[in-house]
C-alpha positions as CSV (number, residue, x, y, z in Angstrom):
1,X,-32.7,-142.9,90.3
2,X,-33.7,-139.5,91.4
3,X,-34.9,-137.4,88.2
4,X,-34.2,-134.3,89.7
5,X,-30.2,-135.1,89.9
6,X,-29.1,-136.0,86.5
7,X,-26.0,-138.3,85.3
8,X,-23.0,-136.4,84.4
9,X,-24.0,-138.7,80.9
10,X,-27.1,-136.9,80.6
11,X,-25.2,-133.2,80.9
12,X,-22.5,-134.2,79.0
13,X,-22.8,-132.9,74.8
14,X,-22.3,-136.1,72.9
15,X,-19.9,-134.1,70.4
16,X,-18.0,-133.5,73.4
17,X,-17.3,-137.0,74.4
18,X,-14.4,-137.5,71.9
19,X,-12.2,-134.7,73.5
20,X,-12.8,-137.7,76.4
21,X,-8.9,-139.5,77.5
22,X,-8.1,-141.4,80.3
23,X,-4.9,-139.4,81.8
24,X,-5.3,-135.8,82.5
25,X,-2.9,-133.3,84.5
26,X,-4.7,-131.9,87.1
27,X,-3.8,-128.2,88.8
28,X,-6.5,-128.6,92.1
29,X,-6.6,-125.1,93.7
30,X,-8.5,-124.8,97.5
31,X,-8.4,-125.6,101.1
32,X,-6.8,-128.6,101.6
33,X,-5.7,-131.4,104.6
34,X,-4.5,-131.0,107.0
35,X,-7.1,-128.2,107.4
36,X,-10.4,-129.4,108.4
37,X,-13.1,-127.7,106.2
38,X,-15.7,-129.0,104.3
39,X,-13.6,-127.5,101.3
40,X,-10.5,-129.3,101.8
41,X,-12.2,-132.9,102.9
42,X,-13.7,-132.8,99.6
43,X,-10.7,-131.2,97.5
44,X,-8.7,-134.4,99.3
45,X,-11.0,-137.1,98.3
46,X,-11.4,-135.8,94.5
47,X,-7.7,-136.0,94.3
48,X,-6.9,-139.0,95.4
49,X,-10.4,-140.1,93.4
50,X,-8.6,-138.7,90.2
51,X,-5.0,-140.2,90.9
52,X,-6.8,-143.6,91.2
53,X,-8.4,-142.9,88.3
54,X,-5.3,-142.9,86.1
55,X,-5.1,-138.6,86.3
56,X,-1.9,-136.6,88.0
57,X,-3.3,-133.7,90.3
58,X,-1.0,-130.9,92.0
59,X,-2.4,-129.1,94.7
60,X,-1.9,-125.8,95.9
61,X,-3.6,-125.3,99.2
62,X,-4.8,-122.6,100.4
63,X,-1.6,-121.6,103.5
64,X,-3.7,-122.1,107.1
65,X,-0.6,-121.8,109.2
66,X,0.0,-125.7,109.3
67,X,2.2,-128.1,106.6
68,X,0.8,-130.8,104.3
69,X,2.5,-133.9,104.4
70,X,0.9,-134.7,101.0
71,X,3.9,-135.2,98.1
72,X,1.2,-133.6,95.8
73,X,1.0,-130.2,97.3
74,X,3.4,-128.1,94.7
75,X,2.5,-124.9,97.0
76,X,1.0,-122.4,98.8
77,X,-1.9,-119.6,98.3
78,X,-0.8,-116.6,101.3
79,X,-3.8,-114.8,101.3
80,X,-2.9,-110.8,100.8
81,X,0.4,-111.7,98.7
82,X,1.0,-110.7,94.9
83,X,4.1,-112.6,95.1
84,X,2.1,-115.5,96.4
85,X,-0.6,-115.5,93.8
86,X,1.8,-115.0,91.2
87,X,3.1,-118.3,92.1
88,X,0.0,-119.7,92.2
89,X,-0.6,-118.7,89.0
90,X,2.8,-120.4,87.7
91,X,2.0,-123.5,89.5
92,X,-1.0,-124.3,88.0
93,X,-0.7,-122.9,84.5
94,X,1.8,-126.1,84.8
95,X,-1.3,-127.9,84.3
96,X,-3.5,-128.9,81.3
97,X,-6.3,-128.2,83.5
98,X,-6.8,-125.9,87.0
99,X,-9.7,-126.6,89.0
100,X,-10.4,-123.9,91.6
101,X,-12.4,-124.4,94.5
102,X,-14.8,-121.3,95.4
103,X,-16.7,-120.9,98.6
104,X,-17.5,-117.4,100.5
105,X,-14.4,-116.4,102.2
106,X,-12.0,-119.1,100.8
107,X,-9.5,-116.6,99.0
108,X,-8.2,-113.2,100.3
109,X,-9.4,-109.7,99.3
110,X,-12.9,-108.2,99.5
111,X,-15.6,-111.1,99.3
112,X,-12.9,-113.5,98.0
113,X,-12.2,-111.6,95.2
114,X,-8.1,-112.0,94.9
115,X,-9.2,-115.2,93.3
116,X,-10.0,-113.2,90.1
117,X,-6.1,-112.3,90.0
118,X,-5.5,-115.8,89.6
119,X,-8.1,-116.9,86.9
120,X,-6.9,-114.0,84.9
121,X,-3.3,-115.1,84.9
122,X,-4.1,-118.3,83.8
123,X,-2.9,-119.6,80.3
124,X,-5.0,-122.8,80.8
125,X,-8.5,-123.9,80.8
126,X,-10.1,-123.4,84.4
127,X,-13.3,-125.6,86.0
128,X,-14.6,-123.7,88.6
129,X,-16.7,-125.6,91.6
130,X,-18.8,-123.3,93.0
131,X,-20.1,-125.0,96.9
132,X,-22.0,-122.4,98.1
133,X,-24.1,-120.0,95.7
134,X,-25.9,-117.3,98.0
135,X,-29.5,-116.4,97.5
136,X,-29.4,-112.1,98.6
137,X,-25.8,-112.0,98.0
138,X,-24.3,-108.2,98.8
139,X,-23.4,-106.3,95.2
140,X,-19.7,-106.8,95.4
141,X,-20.0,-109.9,96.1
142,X,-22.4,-110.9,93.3
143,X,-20.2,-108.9,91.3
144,X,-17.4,-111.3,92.3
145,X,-19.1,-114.6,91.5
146,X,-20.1,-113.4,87.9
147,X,-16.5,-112.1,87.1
148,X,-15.9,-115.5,88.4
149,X,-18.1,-117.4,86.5
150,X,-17.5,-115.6,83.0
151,X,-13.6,-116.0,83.7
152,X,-14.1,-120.1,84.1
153,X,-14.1,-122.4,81.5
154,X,-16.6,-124.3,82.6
155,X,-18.2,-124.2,86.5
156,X,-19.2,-127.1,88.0
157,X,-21.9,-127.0,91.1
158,X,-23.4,-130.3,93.2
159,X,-27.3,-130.1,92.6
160,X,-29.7,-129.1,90.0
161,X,-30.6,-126.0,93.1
162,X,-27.4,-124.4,92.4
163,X,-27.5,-124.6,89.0
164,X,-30.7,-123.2,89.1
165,X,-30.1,-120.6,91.4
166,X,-26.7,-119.6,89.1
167,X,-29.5,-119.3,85.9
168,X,-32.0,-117.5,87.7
169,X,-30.0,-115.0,90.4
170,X,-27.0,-114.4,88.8
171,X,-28.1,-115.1,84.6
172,X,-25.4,-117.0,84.3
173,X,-25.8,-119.4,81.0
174,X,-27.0,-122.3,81.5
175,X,-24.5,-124.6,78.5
176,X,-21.7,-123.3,81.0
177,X,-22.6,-124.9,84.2
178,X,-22.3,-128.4,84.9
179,X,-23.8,-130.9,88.0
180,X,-21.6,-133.3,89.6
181,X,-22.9,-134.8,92.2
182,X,-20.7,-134.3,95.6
183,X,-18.7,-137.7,95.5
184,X,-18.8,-139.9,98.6
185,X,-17.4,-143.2,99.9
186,X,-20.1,-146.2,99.6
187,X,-20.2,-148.9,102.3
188,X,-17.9,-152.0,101.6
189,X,-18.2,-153.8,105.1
190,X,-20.9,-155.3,106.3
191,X,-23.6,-153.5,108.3
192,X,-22.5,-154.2,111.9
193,X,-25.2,-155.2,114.2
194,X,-26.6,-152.3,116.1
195,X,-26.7,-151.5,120.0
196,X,-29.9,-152.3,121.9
197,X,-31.1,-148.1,122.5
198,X,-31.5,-146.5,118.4
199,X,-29.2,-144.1,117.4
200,X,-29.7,-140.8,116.5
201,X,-26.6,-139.3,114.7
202,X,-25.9,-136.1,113.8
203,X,-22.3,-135.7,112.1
204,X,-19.9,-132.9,110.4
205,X,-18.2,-130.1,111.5
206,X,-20.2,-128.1,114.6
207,X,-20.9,-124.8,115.2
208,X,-24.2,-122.4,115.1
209,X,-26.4,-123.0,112.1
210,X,-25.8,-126.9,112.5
211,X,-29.3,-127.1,114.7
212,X,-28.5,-129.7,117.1
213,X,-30.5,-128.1,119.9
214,X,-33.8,-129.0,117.8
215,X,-32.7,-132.2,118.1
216,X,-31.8,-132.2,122.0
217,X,-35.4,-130.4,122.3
218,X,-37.2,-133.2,121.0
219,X,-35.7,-135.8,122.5
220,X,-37.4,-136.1,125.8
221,X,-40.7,-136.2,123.7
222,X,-38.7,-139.7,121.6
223,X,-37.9,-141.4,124.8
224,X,-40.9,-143.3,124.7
225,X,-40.4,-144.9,121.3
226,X,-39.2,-148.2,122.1
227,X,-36.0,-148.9,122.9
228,X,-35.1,-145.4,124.4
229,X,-33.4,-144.0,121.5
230,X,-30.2,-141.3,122.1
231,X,-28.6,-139.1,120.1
232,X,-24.9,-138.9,119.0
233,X,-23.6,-135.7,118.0
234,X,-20.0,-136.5,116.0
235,X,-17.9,-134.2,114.7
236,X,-14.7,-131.7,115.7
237,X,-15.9,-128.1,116.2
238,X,-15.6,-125.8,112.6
239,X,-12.1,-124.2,113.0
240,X,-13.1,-120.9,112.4
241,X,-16.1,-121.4,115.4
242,X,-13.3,-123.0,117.6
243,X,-11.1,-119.7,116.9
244,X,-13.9,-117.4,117.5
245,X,-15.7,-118.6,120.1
246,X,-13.8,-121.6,121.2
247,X,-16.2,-124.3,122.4
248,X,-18.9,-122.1,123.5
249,X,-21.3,-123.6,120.6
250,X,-20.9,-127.9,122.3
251,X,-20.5,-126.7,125.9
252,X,-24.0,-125.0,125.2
253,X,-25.5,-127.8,123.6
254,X,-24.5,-130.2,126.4
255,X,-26.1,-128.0,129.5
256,X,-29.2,-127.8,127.0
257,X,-29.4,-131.7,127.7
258,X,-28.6,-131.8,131.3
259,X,-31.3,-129.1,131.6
260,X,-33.9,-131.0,129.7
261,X,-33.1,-134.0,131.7
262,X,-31.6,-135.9,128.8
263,X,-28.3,-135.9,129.5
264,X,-27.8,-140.1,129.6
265,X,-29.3,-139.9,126.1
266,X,-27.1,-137.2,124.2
267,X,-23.2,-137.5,123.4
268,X,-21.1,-135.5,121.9
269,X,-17.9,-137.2,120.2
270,X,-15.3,-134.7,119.4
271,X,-12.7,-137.3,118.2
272,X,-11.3,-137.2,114.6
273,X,-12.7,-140.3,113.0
274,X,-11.2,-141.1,109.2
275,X,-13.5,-142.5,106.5
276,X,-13.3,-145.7,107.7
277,X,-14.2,-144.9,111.5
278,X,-16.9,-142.8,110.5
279,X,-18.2,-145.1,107.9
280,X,-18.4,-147.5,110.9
281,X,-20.6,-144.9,112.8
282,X,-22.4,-143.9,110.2
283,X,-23.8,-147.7,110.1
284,X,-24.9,-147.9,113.5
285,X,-26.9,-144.9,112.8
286,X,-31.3,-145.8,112.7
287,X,-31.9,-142.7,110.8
288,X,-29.0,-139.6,110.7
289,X,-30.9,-136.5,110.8
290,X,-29.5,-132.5,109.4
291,X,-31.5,-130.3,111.2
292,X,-29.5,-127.5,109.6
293,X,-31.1,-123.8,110.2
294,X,-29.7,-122.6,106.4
295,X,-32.9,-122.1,104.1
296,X,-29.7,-121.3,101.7
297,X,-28.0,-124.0,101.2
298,X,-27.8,-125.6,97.8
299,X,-24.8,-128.3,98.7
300,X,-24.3,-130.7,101.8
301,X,-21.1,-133.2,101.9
302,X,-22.6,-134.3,105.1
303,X,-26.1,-135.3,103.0
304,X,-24.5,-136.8,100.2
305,X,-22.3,-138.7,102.9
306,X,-25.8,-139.5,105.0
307,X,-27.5,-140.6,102.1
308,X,-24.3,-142.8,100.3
309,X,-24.4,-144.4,103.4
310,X,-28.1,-146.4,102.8
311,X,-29.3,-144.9,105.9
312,X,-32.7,-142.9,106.2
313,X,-32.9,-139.4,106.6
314,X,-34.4,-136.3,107.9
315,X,-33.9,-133.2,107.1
316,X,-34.7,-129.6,107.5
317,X,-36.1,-128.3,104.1
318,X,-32.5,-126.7,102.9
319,X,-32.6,-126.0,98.6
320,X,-30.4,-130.0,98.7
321,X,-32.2,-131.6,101.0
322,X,-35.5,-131.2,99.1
323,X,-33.9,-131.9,95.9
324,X,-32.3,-134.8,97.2
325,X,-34.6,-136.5,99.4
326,X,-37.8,-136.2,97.3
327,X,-37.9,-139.5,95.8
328,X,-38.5,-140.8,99.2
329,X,-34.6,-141.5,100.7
330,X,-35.6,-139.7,103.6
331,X,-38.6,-136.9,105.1
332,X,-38.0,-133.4,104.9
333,X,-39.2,-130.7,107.3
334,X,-39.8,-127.3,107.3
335,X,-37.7,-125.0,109.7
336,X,-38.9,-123.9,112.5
337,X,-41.1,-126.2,113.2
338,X,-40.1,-128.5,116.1
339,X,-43.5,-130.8,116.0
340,X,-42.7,-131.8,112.3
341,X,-39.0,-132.5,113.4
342,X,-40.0,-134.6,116.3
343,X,-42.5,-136.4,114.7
344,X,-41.0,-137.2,111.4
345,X,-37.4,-138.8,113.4
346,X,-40.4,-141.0,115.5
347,X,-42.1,-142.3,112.6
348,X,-38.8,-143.6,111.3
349,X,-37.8,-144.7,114.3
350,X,-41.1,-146.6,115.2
351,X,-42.3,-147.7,111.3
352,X,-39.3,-150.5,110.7
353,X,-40.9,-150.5,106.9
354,X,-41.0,-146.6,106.2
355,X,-37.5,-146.9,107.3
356,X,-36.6,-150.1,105.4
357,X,-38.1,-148.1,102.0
358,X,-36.0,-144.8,102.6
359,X,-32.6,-147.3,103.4
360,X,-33.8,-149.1,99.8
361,X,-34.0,-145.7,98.0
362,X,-30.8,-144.4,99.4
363,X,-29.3,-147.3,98.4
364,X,-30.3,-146.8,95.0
365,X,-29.0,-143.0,94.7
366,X,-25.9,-144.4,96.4
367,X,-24.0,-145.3,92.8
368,X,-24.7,-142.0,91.1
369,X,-22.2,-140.3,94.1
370,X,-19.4,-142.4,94.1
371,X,-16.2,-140.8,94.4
372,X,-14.8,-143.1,91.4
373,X,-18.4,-142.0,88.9
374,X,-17.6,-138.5,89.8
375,X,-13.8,-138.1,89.2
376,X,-14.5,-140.2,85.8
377,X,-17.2,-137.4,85.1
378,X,-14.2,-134.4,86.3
379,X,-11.4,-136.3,83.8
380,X,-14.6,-136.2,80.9
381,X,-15.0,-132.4,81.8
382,X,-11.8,-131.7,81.6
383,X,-11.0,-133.1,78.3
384,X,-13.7,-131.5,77.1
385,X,-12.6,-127.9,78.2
386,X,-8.7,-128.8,77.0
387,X,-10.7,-130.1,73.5
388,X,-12.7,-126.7,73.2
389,X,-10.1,-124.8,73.8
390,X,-7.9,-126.0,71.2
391,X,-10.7,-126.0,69.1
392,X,-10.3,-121.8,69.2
393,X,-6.9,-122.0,69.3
């Protein structure tokens, strides 16, 4: 087990653990299905990880213009409307517990910070999960994150980086912050046997910052591994790229491979796979690489899902990535470096051992991310918060 990522357990006050029960009622604030963001993928799977772990959860999703089918959406957050958060307010004070989801430009307001309307309105305790936590953030917008932070109950982040960065950047305390790992879904099938040319798979959301065209770059220099390996690009394009700029970003990416001549060994699948499908892909992969150009990012869904998966890895050297790989579940390169890039995806692709040893050590991370260990650790938080709070009651 990586040292560096610690067991909710091991964070956990023993004196807290009798406050622990098995049913709590859940107020789940974000973005939320059927949007697309990495917010509301992972505000879905926590909820229905905590409704089959014995918890009730009402959602109120942040209003994108669309309708949830979901029976356990109780409402709607319009950004720009007191009426609105008033009601959001309401809603979850219905709750023994609100969770709110925070990421930079999530809630209305200047740098997000209507959200401070609603954690002041709130008669119950609040867990805050904080998924981004910016290094040089503008002073309104630090100022935002540490009203947030000493508003919350308790604030939950996905890596040891985070928390640091939360200690060190903002001063926030460290007894209030909490790692839970980002939960993921862990092979059940069995691995399906692989096509003749190795895959290369990139997956997630798409749009500028994701790197691909490092990838594309190096991959007339990997043709002569054997076997001729290609690389699959899967993923819709980020809704907010795909309003901006439409599909500028892909269209881009896929003259950059006709240029270099490696057209017949890059795709691009736009299709919307579920868990299953891309589970499925996921398991053809020979190594899934995240050639992200953030040096800022301190959480990944699409890492924890790449490494979940038992697959090897390489990386770019974002503040996750190096926290998570450093046991040896995958390689990690630094930016901007295109020789490092190319020649860490060859050695995995041409060294079946090295590989073999970074699938074994992903495997053994695997357990610790499970979407059932983490909504466990989210019901134990919570009754701790409910507990304290009645303590000072």
């Amino acid at each position: 087990m990586n040292a560096s990522v610690p067991t909710f357990e091991s964070i956990l006050a023993p004196s807290a653990r009798r406050w622990t029960s098995g049913r709590v009622r859940f107020g789940l604030l974000g973005s939320y299905p059927p949007s697309t963001s990495g917010v509301a993928t992972f505000g879905s799977a926590l909820a229905a990880a905590l409704t089959a772990r014995g918890s009730e959860v009402s959602v109120v999703r942040i209003a994108d213009g669309s309708e949830s089918p979901d029976a356990g959406v109780i409402g709607e957050l319009v950004k720009g409307s007191p009426q609105s958060v008033t009601a959001c307010v309401e809603s979850l004070n219905g709750s023994e517990v609100a969770v709110i989801q925070h990421q930079q430009g999530l809630y209305g307001g200047t740098h997000g910070d209507e959200v401070l309307a609603i954690l002041g309105g709130l008669r119950v305790p609040s867990i805050v999960i904080v998924h981004d936590v910016s290094k040089s953030p503008e002073p309104h917008q630090r100022w935002v994150l540490e009203q947030i932070v000493t508003m919350a109950d308790s604030v939950v982040v996905m890596s040891e980086a985070a928390r640091a960065r939360l200690r060190g950047e903002y001063g926030v305390d460290g007894h209030k912050i909490v790692v839970i790992p980002h939960g993921a879904v862990l092979p059940t099938q069995p691995r399906l046997k692989r096509g003749s040319r190795p895959v290369i798979l990139s997956f997630g959301l798409l749009g500028p910052g994701k790197g691909v065209e490092h990838v594309i770059d190096a991959m007339p220099s990997l043709l002569s591994v054997a076997g001729r390996p290609r690389y699959v690009v899967a993923g819709r394009t980020h809704p907010e790229v795909l309003a901006r700029d439409g599909e500028a970003y892909r269209e881009a990416r896929v003259e950059q491979a006709r240029a270099g001549g490696v057209a017949d060994s890059v795709s691009f699948d736009d299709r919307y796979l579920d868990r299953a499908s891309l589970a499925a892909l996921i398991q053809t992969a020979a190594v899934i690489v995240l050639p992200f150009d953030s040096k800022d990012q301190v959480t990944s869904g699409v890492l924890v899902d790449a490494v979940a998966s038992g697959r090897p890895v390489v990386a770019t050297a974002f503040p996750h990535a190096v926290e998570l790989l450093c046991d040896g579940a995958g390689i990690v390169v630094p930016h901007d470096d295109p020789q490092a890039l190319t020649a860490a995806l060859r050695r995995v692709l041409s060294q079946p051992r090295l590989a073999g040893s970074m699938a074994a050590e992903a495997r053994q991370l695997a357990p610790t991310m499970a979407w059932p260990v983490v909504a466990d650790a989210y019901a134990q938080l919570a009754a701790r918060v409910v507990g304290e709070r009645q303590m000072r009651m």
